[in-house]
N, C-alpha and C positions, 0 to 999 in steps of 0.2 A: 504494500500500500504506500502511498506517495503519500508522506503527513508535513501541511504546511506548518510549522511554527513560526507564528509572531514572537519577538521577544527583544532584548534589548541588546543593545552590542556595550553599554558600560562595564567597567569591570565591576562586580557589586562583591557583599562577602557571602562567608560561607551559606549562611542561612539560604540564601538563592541557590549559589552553586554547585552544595552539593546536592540538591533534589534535581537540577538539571542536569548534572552528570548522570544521577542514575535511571530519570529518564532519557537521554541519549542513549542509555546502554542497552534500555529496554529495546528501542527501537533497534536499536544496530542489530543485536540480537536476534530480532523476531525478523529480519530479513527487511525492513521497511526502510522506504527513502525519508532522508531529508529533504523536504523543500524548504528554504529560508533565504531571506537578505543577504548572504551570501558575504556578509563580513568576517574576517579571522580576527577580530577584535573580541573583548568583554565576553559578557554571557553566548554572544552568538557564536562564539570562539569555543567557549568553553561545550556547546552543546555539539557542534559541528567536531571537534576533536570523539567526544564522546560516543557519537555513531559511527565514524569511521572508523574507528578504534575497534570497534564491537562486530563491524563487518560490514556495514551500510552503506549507503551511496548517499551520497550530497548532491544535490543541484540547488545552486543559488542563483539568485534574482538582485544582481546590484540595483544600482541609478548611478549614471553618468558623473556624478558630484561624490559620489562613495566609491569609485572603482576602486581607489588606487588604496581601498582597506578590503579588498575582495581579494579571499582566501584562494591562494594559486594552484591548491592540489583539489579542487573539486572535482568532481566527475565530470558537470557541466556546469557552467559559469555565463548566462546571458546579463549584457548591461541592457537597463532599459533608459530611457531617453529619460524620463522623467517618474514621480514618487505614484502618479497614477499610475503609468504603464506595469509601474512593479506591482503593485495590488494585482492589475489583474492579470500579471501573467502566472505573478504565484498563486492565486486561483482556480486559472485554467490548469498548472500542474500539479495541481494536488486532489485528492480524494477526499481526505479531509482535513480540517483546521483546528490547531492547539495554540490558544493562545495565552503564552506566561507572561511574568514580571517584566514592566518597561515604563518607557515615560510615555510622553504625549504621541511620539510614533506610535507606537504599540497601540494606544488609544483608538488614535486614531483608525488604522487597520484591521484594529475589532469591533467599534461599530459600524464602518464601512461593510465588513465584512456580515455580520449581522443584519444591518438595514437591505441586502441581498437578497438574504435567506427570510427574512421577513415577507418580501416583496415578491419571494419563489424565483428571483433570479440565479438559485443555485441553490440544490437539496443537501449539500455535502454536510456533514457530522461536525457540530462546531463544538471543542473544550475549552471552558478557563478552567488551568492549571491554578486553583487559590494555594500556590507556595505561600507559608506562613502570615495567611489570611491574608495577601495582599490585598483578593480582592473581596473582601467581606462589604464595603461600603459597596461597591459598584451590584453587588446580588441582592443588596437592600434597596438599593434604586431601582433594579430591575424588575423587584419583587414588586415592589409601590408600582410602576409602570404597570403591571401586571391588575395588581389588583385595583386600581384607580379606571383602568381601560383602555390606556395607552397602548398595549399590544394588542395585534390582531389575531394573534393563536399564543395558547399557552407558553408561558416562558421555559417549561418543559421541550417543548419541538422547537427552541432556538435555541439555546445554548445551555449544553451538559458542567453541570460545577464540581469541577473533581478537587479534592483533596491531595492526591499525591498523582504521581507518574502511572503506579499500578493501577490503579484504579482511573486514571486518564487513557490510557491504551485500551485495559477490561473494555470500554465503552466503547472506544472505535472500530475494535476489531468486534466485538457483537452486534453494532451499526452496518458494519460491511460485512455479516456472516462468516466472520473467521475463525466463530468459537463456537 
């Protein structure tokens, strides 16, 4: 399975990085691509080591203004012209969508990505990764959204809130019948 991950290229500490290592590892493991940003920097670094390490393939999705922090040993390596074309080319290559710890990028490309699947511009299986409750405010707004009437379908069939990597994966691959 091709799993995009949103997430951040900072270098952050442990408390992030080691849940995203050992999600990396799950992945590389289970035979599954990396789609990402396609940075050798930070967290994106540290996750991209973590699948290829494990067995995995990487295809990143720079922007023209971030090449020159894109990770030289990827499998595949497309620059896209600009921060929209990268959304949707990481999109078009993935199955489905995990989105971890980041700043306003990452924000950004998770409700983008969201407002899609909302609007059934794409059925794919979308995760937030809440590494050490990152995101507990963001499932409490979602929640409110939800119950107030802001969404148009349950916040169940947008977007799955996992807890940890195992239980982020569990979800995808029972989404895509791989279990």
């Amino acid at each position: 399975m091709n799993i995009c991950v949103f997430l951040s290229a900072a270098d952050l500490d442990d408390r992030y990085t080691v849940p995203a290592r050992e999600f990396a590892e799950l992945l590389g493991r289970g035979g599954h691509t990396l789609v990402w940003g396609g940075s050798d920097k930070g967290l994106m670094k540290v996750v991209a080591d973590g699948v290829q390490t494990a067995g995995g393939r990487l295809v990143g999705v720079s922007v023209e203004f971030l090449a020159a922090s894109a990770r030289p040993n990827a499998d595949e390596m497309v620059i896209a012209r600009d921060l929209a074309e990268r959304k949707a080319l990481l999109l078009e290559k993935a199955d489905a969508v995990v989105i971890m710890v980041g700043g306003t990028g990452t924000l950004d490309e998770a409700t983008e990505i969201l407002e899609l699947k909302k609007h059934g511009k794409h059925t794919k299986p979308v995760v937030l990764l809440n590494t050490a409750g990152f995101y507990d405010g963001l499932h409490q707004q979602f929640q409110r959204m939800e119950d107030e009437g802001f969404l148009p379908l349950p916040l169940t069939d947008l977007v799955f809130f996992a807890k940890d990597g195992v239980g982020a994966l569990a979800y995808l691959e029972e989404s895509a019948g791989l279990q």
